[in-house]
BASE-374505 format. One record per residue: z, x, y of N, C-alpha, C, O in turn; residue in one letter. Coordinates in steps of 0.1 Angstrom, whole numbers. Each point is the difference from the previous one (the first is absolute). Last residue first. Layout:
    n.up   n.east   n.north   ca.up   ca.east   ca.north    c.up   c.east   c.north    o.up   o.east   o.north   residuo
       Z        X         Y       Z         X          Y       Z        X         Y       Z        X         Y         A
...
***
This chain:
    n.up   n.east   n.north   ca.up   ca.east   ca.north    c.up   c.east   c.north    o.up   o.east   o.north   residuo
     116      737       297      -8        -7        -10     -16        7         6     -11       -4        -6         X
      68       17         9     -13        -3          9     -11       -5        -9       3        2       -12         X
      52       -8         5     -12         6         -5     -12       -4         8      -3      -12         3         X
      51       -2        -4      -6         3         12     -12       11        -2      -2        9         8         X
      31      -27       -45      -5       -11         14      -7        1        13      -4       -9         8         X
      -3       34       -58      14        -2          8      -5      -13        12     -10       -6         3         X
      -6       10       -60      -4         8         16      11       -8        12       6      -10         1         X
      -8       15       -55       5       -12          9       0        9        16       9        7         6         X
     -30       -4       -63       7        10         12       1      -13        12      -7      -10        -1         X
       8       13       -59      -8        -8         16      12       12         8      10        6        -2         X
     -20      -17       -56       0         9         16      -6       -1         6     -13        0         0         X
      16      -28       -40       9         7         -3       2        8        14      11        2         3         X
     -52      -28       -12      15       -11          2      10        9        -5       7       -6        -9         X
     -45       33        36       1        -4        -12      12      -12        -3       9        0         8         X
     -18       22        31     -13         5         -8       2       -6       -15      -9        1        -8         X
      21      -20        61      -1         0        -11      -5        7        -9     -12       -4        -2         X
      35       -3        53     -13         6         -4       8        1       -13      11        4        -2         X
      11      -32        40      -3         6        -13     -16        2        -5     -10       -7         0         X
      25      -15        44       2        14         -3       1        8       -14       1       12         0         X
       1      -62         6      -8         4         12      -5       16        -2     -12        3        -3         X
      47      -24       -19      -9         2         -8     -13        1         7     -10        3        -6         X
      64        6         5     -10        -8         12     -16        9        -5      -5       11         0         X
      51       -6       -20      -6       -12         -3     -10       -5        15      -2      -11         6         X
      26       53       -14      -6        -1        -14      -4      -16         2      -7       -3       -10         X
      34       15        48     -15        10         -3      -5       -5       -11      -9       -7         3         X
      56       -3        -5     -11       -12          9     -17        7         1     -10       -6        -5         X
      45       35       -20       2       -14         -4     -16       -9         8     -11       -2        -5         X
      36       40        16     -10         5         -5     -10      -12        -1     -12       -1         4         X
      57        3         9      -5         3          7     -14        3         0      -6        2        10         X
      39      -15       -49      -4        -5         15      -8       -2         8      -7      -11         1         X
      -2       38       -46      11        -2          9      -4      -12        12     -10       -3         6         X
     -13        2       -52       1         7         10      11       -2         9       5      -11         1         X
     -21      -10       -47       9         7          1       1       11        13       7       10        -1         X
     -52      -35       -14      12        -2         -1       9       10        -1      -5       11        -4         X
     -44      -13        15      11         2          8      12       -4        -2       7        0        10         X
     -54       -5       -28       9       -12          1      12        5        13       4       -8         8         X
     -35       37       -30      -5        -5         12       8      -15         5      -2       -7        11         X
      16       54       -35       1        -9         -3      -4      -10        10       9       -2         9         X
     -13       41         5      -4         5        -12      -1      -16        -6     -12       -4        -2         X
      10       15        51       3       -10         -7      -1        3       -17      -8       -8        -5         X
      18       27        62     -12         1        -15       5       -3       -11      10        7        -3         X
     -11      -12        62       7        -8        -17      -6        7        -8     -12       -1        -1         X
      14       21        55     -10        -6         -6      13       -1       -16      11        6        -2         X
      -2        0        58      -3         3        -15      -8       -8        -7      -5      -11         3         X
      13       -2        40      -1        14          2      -5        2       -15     -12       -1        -3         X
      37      -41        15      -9         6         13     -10       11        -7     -11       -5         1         X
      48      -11       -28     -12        -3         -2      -8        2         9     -12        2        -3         X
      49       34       -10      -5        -7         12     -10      -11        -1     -11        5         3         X
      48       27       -31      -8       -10         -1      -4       -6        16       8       -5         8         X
      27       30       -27      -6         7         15     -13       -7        -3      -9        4         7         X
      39       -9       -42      11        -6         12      -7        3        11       5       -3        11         X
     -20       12       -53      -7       -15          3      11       -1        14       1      -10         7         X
     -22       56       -13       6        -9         -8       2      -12         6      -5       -3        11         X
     -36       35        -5      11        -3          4       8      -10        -8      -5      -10        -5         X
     -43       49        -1      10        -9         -5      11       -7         8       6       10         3         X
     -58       14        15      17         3          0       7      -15        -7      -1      -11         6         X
     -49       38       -12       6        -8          6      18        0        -2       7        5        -8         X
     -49       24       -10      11         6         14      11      -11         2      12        3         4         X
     -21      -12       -48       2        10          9      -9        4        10      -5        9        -7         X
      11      -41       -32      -9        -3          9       5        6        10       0       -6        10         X
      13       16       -52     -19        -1         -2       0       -5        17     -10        2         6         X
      55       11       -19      -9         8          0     -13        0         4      -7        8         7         X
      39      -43        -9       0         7         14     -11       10        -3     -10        0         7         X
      15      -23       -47      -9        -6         11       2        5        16      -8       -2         9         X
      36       19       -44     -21         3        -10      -9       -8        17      -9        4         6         X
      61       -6        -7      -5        11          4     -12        1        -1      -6        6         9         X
      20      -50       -21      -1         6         13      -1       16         6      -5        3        11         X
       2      -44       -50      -5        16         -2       0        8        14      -9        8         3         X
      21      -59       -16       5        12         -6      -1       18         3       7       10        -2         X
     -17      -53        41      -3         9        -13      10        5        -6      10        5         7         X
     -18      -24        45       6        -7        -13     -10       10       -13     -12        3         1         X
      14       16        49      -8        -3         -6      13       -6       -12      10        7        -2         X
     -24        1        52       8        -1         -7      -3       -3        -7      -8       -8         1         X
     -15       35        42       1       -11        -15      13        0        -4       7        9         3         X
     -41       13        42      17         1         -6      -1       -9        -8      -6       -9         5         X
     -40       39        15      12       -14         -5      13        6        -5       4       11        -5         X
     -47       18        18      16        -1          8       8      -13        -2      10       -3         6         X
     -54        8       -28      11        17         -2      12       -2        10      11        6        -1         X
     -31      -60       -15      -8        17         11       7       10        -4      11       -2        -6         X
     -20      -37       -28      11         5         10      -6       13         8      -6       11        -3         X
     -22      -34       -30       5       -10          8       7        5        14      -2       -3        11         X
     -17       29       -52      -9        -2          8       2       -9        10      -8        0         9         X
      43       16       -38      -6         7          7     -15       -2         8      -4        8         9         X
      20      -40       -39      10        -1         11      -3        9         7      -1       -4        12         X
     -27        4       -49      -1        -6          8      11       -4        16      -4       -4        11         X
      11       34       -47     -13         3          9      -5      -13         6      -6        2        10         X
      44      -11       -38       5        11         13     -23        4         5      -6       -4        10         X
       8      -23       -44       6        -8         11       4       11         7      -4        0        12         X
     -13       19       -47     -12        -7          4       1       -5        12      -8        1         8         X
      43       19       -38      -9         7          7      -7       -3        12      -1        6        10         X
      31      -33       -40       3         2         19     -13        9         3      -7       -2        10         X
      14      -10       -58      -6       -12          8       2        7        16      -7       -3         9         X
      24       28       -38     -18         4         -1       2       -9        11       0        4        11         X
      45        7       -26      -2       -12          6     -17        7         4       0        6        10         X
      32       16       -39      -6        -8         -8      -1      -15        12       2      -12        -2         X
      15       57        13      10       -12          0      -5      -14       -13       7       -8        -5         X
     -29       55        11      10         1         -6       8      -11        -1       8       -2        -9         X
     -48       -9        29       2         5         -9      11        6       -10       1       -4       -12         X
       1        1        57      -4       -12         -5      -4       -2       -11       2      -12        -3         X
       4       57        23      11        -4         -8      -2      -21         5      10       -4         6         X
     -47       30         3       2         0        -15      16        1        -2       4        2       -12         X
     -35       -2        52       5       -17        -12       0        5       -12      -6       -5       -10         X
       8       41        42      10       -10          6       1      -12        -5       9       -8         2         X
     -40       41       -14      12         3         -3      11       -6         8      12        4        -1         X
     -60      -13         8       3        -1        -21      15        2         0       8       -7        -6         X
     -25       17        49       2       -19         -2       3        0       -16       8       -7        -6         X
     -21       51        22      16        -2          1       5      -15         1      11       -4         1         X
     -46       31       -33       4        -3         13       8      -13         5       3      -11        -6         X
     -10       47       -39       2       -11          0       0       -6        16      12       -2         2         X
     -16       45       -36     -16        -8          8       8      -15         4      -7      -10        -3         X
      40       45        -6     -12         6          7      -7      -14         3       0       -6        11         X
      39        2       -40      -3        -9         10     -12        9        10      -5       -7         9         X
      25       32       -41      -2       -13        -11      -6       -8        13     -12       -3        -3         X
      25       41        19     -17         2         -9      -1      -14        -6     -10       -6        -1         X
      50       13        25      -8        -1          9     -12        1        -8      -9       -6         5         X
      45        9       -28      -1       -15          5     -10        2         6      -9       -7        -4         X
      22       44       -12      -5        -6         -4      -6      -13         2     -10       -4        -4         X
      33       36        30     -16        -2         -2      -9       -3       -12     -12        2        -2         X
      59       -9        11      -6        -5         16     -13        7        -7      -9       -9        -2         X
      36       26       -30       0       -12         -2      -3      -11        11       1      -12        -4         X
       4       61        10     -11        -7        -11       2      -13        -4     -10       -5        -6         X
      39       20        42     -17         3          2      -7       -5       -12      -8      -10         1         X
      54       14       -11      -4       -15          7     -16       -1         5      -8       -9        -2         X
      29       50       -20      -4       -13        -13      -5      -17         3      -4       -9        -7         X
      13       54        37     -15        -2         -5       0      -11        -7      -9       -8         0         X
      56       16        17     -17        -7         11     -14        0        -6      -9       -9         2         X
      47       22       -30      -3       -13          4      -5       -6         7      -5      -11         0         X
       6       63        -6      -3       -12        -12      -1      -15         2     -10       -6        -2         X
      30       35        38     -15         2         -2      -8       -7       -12     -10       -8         2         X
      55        9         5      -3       -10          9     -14        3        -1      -8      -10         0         X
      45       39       -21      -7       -10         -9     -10      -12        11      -3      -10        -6         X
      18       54        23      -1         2        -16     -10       -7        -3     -12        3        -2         X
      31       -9        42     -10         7          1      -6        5       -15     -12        3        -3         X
      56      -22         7      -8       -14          5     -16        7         0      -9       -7        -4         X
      43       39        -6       3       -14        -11     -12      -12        -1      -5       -7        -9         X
      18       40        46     -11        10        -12       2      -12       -11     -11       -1        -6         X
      38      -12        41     -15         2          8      -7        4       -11     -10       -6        -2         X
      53        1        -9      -5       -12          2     -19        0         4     -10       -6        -3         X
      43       47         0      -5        -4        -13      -9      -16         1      -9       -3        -8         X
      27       15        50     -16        14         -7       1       -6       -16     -11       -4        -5         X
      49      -17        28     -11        -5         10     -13       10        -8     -10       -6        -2         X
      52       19       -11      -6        -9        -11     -14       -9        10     -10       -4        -5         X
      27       46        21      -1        -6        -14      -9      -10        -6     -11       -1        -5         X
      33        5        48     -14         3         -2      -5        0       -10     -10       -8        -2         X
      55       -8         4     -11        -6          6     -14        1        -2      -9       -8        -4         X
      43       43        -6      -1       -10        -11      -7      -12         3      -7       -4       -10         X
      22       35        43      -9         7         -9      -5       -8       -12     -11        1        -4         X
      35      -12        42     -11        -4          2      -9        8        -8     -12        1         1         X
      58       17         5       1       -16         -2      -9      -11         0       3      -11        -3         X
       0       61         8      -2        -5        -14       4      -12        -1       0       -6       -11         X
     -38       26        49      18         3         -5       7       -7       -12      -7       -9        -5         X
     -46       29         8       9       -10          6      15       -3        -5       6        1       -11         X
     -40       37         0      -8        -3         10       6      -18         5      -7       -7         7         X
      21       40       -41       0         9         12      -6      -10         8       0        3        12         X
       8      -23       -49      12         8         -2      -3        8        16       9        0         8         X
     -42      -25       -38       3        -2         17      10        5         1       2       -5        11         X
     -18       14       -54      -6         5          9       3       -3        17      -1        7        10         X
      32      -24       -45       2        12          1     -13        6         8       3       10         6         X
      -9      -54       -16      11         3          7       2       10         5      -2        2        12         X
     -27       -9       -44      -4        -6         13       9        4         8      -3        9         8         X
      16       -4       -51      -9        10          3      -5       -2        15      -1       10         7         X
***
């Protein structure tokens, strides 16, 4: 039927293209409206369930889904330590939950580690199992700031005081 309408209006080797190129368009125009709403309602759901929640509640709460509470407390305090423009490394399980909470600051991996510059964050205050490079920082106890015998932050070397 498609077809036979473009019969006058393209040659017939690009008649069957158009085709099916229009049944594709009216197919997707059909049904794409339904699924956009079914995703809208389901974003405003979430957004009512989390209305009264501000936005420190909603960045420790997948510490919570990690079932790690205990950092809440220690990331606000690390946020009270690290300036908004630090660079850290941080030993933890929970490394996305903890880039999150202590955002603006910038994460670097342990191979762009600078002890000059960066700052340690120590989920496990022992510091076992760190790379290398990471390694020697974690034992200069001059520069370890303590909040708990489970997390310490290890201020850089060339920290102004």
């Amino acid at each position: 039927m498609v077809a036979g309408m473009l019969q006058r209006q393209a040659a017939t080797p690009y008649r069957w293209v158009a085709a099916s190129s229009l049944v594709a368009v009216v197919v997707l125009a059909a049904g794409l409206p339904g699924k956009v709403r079914g995703n809208i309602d389901a974003l405003d759901a979430q957004r009512k369930t989390n209305a009264g929640t501000y936005e420190q509640q909603a960045h420790e709460r997948c510490l919570h889904d990690f079932g790690r509470e205990d950092l809440v407390q220690a990331l606000a305090f690390a946020r009270g330590q690290l300036p908004d423009d630090a660079r850290y490394y941080v030993a933890t399980r929970s490394i996305p939950c903890v880039m999150l909470n202590l955002f603006p600051r910038e994460p670097v991996r342990a191979g762009d580690f600078d002890a000059k510059r960066d700052w340690l964050v120590l989920d496990d205050a022992a510091g076992g199992d760190l790379p290398a490079r990471v390694a020697p920082a974690a034992r200069a106890a001059e520069r370890r700031i303590s909040f708990s015998p489970s997390f310490a932050l290890i201020a850089p070397e060339d920290r102004q005081r």
